[in-house]
GUVO-727154 format. One record per residue (C-alpha): residue number from 1; residue in three letters; x, y, z. Coordinates in steps of 0.05 Angstrom, whole numbers. Layout:
BEGIN
pos; code; east; north; up
NUM; ALA; X; Y; Z .
...
// end
This chain:
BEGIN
pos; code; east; north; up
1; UNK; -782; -55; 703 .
2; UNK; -732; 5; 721 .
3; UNK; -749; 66; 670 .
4; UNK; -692; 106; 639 .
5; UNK; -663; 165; 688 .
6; UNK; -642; 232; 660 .
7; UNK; -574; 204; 663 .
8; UNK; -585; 149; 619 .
9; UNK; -611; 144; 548 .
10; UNK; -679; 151; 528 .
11; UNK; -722; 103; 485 .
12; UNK; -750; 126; 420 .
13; UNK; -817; 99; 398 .
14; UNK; -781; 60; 342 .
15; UNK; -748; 27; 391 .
16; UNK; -799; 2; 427 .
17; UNK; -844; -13; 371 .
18; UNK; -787; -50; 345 .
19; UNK; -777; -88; 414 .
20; UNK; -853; -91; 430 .
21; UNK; -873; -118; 357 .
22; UNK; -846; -182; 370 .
23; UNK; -867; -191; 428 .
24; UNK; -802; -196; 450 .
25; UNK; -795; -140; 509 .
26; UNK; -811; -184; 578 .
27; UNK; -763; -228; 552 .
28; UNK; -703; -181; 537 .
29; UNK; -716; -143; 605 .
30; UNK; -706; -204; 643 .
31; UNK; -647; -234; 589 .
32; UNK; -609; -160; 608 .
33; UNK; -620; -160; 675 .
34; UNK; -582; -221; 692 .
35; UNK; -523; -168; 656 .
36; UNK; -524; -131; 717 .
37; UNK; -515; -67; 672 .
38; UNK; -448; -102; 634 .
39; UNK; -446; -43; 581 .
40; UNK; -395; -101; 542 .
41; UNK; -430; -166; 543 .
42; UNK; -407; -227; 506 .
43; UNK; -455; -252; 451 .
44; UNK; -447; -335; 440 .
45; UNK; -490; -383; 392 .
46; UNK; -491; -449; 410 .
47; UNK; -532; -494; 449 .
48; UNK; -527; -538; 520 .
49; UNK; -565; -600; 546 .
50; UNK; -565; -635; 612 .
51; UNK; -578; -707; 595 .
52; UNK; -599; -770; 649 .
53; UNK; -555; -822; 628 .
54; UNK; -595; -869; 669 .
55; UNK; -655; -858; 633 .
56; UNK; -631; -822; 572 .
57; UNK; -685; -760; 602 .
58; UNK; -666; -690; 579 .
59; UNK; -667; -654; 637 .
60; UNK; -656; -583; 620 .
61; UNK; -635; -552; 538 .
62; UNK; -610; -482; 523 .
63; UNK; -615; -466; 457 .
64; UNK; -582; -398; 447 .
65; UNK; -626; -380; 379 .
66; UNK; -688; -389; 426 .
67; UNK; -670; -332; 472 .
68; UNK; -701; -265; 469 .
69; UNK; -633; -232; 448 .
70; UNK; -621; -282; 393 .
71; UNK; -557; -309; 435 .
72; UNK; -527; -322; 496 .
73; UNK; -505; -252; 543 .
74; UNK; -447; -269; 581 .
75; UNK; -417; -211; 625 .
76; UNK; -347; -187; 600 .
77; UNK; -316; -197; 672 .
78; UNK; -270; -133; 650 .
79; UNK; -236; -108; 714 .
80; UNK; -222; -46; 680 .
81; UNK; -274; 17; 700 .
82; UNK; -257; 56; 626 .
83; UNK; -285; -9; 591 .
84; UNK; -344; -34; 636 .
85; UNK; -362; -3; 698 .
86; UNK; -413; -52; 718 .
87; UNK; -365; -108; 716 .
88; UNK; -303; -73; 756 .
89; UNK; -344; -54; 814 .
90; UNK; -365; -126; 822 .
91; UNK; -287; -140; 820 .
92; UNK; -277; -89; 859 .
93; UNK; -318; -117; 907 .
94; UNK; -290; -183; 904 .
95; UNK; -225; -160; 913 .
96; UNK; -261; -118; 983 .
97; UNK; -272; -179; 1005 .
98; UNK; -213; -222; 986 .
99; UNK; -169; -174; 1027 .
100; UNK; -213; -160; 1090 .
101; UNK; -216; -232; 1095 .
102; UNK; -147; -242; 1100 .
103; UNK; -140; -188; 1152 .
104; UNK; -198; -209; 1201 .
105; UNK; -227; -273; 1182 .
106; UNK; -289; -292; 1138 .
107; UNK; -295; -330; 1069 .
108; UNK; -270; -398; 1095 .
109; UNK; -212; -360; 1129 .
110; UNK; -217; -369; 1215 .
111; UNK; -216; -302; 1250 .
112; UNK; -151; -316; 1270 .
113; UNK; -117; -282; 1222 .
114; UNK; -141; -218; 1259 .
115; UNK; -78; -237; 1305 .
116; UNK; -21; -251; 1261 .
117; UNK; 28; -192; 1248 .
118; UNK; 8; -153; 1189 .
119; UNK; 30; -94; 1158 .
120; UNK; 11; -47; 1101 .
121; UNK; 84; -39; 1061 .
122; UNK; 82; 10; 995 .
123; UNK; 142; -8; 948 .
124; UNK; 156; 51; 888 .
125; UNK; 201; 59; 832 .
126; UNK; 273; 95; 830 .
127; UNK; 270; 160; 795 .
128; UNK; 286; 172; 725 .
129; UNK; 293; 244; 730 .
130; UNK; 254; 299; 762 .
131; UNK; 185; 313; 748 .
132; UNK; 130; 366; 763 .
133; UNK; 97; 338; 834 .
134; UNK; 57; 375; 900 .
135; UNK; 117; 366; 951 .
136; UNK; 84; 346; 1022 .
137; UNK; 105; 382; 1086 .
138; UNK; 78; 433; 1139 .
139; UNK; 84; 490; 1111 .
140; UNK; 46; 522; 1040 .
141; UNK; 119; 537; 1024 .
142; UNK; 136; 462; 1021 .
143; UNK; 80; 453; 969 .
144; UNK; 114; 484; 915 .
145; UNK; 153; 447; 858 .
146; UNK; 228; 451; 829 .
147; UNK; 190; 488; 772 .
148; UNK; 179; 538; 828 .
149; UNK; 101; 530; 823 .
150; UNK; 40; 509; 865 .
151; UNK; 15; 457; 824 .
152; UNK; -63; 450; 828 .
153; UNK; -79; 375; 859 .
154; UNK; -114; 359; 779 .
155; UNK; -58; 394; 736 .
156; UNK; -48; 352; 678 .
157; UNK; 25; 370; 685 .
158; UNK; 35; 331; 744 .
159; UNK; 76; 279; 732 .
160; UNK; 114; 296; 666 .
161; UNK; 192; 309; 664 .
162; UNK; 214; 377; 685 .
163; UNK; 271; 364; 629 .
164; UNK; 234; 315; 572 .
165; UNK; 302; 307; 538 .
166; UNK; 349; 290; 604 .
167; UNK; 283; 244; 621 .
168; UNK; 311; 169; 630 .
169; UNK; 247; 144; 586 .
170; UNK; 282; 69; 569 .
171; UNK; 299; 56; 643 .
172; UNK; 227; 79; 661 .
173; UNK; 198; 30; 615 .
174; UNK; 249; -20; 627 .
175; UNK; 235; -13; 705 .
176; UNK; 162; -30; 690 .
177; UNK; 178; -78; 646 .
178; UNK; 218; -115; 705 .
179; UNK; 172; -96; 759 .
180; UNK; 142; -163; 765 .
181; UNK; 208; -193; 767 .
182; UNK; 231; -151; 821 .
183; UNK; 174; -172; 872 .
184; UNK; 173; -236; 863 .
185; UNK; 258; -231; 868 .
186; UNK; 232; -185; 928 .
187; UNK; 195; -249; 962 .
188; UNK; 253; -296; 960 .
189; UNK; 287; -248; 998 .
190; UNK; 241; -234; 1055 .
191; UNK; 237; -305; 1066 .
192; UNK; 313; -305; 1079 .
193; UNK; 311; -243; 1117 .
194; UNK; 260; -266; 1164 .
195; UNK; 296; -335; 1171 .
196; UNK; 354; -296; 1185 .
197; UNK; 329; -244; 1239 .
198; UNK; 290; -302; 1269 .
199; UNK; 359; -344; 1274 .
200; UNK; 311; -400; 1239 .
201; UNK; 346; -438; 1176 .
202; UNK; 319; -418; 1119 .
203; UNK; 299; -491; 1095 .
204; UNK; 268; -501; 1166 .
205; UNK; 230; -437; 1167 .
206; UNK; 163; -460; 1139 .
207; UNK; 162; -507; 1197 .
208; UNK; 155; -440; 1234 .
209; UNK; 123; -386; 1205 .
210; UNK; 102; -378; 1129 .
211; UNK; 97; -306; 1109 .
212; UNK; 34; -290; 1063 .
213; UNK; 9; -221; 1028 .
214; UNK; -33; -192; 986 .
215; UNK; -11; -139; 930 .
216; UNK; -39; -94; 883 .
217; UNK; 1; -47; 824 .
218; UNK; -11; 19; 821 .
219; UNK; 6; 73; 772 .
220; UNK; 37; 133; 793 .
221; UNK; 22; 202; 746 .
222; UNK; 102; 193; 720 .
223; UNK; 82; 129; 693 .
224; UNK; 117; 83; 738 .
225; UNK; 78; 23; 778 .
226; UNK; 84; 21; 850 .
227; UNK; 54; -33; 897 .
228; UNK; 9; -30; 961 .
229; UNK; 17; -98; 997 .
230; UNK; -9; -131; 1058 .
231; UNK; 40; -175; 1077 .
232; UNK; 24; -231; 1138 .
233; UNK; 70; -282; 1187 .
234; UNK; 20; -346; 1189 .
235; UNK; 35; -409; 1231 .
236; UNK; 60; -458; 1184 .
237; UNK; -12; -486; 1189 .
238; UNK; -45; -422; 1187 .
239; UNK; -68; -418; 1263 .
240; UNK; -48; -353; 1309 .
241; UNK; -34; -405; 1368 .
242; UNK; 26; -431; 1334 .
243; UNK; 60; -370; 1319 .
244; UNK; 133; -368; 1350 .
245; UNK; 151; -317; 1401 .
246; UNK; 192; -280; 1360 .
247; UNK; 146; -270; 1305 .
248; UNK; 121; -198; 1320 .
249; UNK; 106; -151; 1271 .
250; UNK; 172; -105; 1289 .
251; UNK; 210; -169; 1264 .
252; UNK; 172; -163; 1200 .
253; UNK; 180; -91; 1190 .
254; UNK; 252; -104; 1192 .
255; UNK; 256; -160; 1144 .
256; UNK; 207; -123; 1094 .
257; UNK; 260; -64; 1091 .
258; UNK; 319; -111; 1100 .
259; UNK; 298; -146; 1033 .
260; UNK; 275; -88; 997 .
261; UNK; 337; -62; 1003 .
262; UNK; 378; -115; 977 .
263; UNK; 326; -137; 921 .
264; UNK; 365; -129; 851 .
265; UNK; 340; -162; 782 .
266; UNK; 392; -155; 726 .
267; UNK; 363; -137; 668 .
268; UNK; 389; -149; 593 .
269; UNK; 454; -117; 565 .
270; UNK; 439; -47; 526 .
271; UNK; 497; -21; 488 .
272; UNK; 552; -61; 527 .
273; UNK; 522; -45; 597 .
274; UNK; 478; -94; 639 .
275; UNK; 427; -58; 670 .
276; UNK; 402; -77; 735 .
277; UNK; 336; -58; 775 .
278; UNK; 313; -44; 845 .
279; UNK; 256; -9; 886 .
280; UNK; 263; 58; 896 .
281; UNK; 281; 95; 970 .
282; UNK; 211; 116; 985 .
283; UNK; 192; 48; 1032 .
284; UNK; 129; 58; 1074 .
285; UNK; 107; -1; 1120 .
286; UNK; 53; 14; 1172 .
287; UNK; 26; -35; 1220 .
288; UNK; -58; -47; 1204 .
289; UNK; -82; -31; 1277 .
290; UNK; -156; -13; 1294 .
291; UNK; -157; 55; 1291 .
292; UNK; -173; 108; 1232 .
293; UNK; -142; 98; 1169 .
294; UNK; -119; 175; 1174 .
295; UNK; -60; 213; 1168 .
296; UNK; -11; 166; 1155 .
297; UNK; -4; 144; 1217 .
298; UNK; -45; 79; 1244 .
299; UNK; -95; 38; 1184 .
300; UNK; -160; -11; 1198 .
301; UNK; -169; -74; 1162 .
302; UNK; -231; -43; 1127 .
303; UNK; -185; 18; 1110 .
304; UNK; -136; -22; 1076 .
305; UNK; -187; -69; 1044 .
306; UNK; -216; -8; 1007 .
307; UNK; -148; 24; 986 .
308; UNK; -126; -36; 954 .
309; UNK; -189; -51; 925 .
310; UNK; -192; 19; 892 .
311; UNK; -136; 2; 852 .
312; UNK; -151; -73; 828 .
313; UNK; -191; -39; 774 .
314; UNK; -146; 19; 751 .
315; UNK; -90; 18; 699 .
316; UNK; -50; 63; 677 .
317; UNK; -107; 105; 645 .
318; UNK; -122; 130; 707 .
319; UNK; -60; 162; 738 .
320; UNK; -16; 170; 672 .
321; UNK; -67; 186; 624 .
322; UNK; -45; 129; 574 .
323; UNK; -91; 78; 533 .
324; UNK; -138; 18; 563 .
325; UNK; -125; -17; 504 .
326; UNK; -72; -57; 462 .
327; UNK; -40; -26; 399 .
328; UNK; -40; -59; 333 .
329; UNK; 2; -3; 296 .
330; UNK; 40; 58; 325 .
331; UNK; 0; 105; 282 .
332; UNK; -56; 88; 315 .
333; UNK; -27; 143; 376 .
334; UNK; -52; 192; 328 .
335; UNK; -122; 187; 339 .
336; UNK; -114; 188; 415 .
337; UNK; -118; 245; 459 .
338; UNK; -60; 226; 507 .
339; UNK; -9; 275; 549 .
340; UNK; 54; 281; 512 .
341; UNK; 88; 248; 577 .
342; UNK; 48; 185; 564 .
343; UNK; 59; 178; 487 .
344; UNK; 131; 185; 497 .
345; UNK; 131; 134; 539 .
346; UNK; 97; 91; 494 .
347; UNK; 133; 105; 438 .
348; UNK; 198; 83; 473 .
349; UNK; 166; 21; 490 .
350; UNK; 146; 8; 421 .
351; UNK; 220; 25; 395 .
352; UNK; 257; -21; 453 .
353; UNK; 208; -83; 426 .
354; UNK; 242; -75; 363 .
355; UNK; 309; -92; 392 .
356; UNK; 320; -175; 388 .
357; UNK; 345; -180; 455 .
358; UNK; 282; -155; 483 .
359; UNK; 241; -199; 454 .
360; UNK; 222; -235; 518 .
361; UNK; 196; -167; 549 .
362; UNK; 136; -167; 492 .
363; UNK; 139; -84; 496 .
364; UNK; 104; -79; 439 .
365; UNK; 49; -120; 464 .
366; UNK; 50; -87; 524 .
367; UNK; 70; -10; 500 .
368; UNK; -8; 15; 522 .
369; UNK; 17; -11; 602 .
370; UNK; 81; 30; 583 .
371; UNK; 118; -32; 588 .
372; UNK; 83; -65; 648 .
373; UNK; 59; -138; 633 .
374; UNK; 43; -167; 716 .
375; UNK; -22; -183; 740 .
376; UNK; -48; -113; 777 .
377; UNK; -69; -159; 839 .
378; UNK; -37; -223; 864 .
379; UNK; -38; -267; 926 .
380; UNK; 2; -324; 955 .
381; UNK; -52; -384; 962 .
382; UNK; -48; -383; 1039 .
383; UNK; -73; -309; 1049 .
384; UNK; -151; -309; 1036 .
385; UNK; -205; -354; 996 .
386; UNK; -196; -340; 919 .
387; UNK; -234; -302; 867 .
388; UNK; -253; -359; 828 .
389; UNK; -291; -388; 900 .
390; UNK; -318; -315; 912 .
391; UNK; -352; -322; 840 .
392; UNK; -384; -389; 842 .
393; UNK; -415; -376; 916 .
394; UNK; -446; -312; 882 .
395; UNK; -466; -355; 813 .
396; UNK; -497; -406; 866 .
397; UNK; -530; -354; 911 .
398; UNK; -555; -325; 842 .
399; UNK; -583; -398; 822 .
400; UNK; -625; -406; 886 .
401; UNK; -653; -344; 886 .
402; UNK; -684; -361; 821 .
403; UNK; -705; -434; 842 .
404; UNK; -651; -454; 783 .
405; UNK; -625; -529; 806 .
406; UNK; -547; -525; 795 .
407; UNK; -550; -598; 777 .
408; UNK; -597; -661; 751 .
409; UNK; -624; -714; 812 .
410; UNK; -554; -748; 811 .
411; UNK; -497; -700; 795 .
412; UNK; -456; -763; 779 .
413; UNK; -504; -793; 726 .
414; UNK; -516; -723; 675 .
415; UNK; -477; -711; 622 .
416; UNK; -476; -648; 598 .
417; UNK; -463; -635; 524 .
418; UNK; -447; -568; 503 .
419; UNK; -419; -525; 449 .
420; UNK; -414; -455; 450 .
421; UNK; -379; -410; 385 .
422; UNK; -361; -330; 396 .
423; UNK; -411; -282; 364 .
424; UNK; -380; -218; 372 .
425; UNK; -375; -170; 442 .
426; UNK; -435; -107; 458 .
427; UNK; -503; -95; 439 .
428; UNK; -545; -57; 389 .
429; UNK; -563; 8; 405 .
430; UNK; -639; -6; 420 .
431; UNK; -619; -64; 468 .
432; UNK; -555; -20; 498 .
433; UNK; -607; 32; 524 .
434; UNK; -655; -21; 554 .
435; UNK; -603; -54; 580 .
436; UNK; -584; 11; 621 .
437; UNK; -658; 24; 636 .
438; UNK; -657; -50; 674 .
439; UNK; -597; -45; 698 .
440; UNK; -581; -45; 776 .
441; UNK; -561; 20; 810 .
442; UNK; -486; 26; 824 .
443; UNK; -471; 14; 892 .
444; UNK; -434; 65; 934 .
445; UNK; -350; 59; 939 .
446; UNK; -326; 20; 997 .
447; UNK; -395; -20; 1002 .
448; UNK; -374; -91; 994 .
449; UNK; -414; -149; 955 .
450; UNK; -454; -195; 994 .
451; UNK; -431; -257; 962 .
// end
């Protein structure tokens, strides 16, 4: 058993008298540690048996009022790092290893891909008005904002309007609002544009070349989602070999641009006007070579794997400052401590849901993401194995490890009867701090999971 480190909380004697009493401790340690330190664990009653229909044997029973906790633990699986730690670095992880193994092979994927053109393409969002930033450039000079300051690289003011009342805070919230929309608009297009460069029919280009990625969202500090993408020319069976001639990555480069340029989604019609939506000018695309991921200039598979990880388990708490979770009332933004950028925005999401011919946005639902409702990371099926396969080799790598059979003799003859109701999510305070006591060190960023 791992004892409590100064960083963690300690255990009171009444806590482990309490624990110890009923002779419940050995049990708890190893009913938490299979947590992996899941500060938010899901508690079920309910009970499961393996039966042999052959025989009518019970093989194996799980009866949840048995276990040491009183219930079944179930890791939360949050992605978010503000909720559960624990659990995002695991999908952090995963997501490591989705991407590097759709950049050099691995996971079911042949090494192949190492081949293919690639490229590293970051799409952002139109501005809605000038805000307080740290301009880039050679000089100290170039550092300093409109505001005619040097902003520090953590001032909180980063990011807000210069002007809060010429701020365009409906289109900002609109734009996230149709940001999902927009890439997958954003897709169509690059099919066409590579069909087109390629002098290939579009309904004859699979036959050629299929184009896969990889994409995460990313908040900037304005608010506004951008995405980091790896984006892939396959042979239309997946092998290197096959690729045409003319699929190089300079072809790709141009398409990307080519179709972000022309990608518009209309939106819905505000006060007489239709509003329409597109990226904004600021298009980087950078071939993934072999050499440092450093200055902006040339990026490594591992380098981009860890970049895009990074952000599968941010929202837009991180960068804007706003909530991790939904709101059931507006006045709840009073007991918040949020930048006034970021309730703004929020507000005017909440407002807009109001208005019936928004109703298909959800903003309200979605007023915490500042109007954002996409999946942070997303993948065409082609790219890499899946998260769902990267989980159940890690669940069956867990089972033999501890000599757990995954099945009865004959998979095909046991039924498996089950039933499983929701207690309630987290534990009590006495089994929070042994459950950080047991817990597993957190592993280093950029180290990847072994599963």
């Amino acid at each position: 058993m791992t004892f409590p480190t100064p960083d963690a909380p300690a255990f009171s004697p009444k806590d482990l008298a309490s624990l110890g009493s009923l002779d419940r401790l050995p049990g708890l340690v190893r009913q938490l540690s299979t947590l992996g330190g899941c500060s938010r664990p899901v508690r079920l009653d309910g009970h499961r048996t393996e039966v042999d229909t052959a025989t009518g044997l019970v093989l194996r029973h799980l009866d949840s009022s048995k276990m040491p906790a009183g219930c079944l633990l179930v890791r939360c699986g949050n992605r978010r790092a503000t909720r559960c730690a624990a659990c995002a670095e695991v999908y952090r992880q995963d997501t490591f290893q989705l991407i590097t193994a759709g950049l050099r092979g691995g996971k079911t994927v042949p090494d192949t891909v190492g081949r293919h053109p690639r490229v590293f393409a970051t799409f952002t969002a139109p501005s809605f008005g000038p805000v307080h930033n740290r301009p880039t450039g050679p000089s100290s000079s170039a550092r300093r904002c409109k505001c005619s300051r040097s902003h520090a690289e953590d001032d909180p003011v980063l990011g807000s309007p210069l002007s809060p009342d010429c701020y365009d805070y409906q289109g900002a919230v609109l734009w996230n609002a149709h940001a999902p929309a927009l890439w997958s608009r954003f897709m169509l297009n690059l099919r066409r544009e590579v069909a087109r460069l390629a002098g290939v029919a579009q309904r004859k280009l699979s036959t050629a070349v299929k184009v896969s990625y990889a994409k995460v969202a990313e908040y900037q500090r304005r608010g506004l989602v951008h995405f980091h993408a790896v984006i892939r020319l396959d042979g239309p069976d997946g092998n290197a070999d096959l690729l045409p001639a003319w699929a190089t990555t300079g072809l790709l480069t141009d398409a990307i641009r080519a179709a972000a340029a022309r990608t518009v989604v209309a939106g819905p019609e505000l006060n007489g006007e239709i509003v329409e939506f597109a990226f904004g000018n600021q298009l980087d695309i950078r071939p993934i070579r072999t050499s440092d991921f450093d200055n902006g200039t040339q990026i490594t598979e591992r380098a981009v794997a860890a970049y895009i990880a990074k952000y599968a388990t941010k929202g837009a708490e991180g960068a804007a400052g706003t909530l991790d979770r939904r709101l059931r009332l507006i006045g709840e933004l009073a007991q918040w401590d949020i930048p006034v950028h970021a309730e703004k925005m929020i507000r005017t999401a909440w407002d807009l849901g109001a208005r019936p011919e928004l109703a298909d946005l959800k903003l309200r639902a979605w007023a915490h993401m500042l109007g954002f409702r996409g999946h942070f990371s997303t993948k065409t099926r082609q790219y890499s194995t899946t998260l769902a396969e990267l989980r159940q080799a890690r669940a069956d790598w867990q089972r033999a490890q501890a000599g757990t059979p995954t099945a009865g003799p004959d998979e095909a003859s046991t039924l498996v009867l089950s039933h499983w109701a929701f207690s309630g999510i987290g534990l009590t305070p006495e089994l929070a701090r042994l459950a950080t006591a047991v817990a597993p060190p957190t592993k280093r960023p950029g180290v990847a999971s072994g599963a």
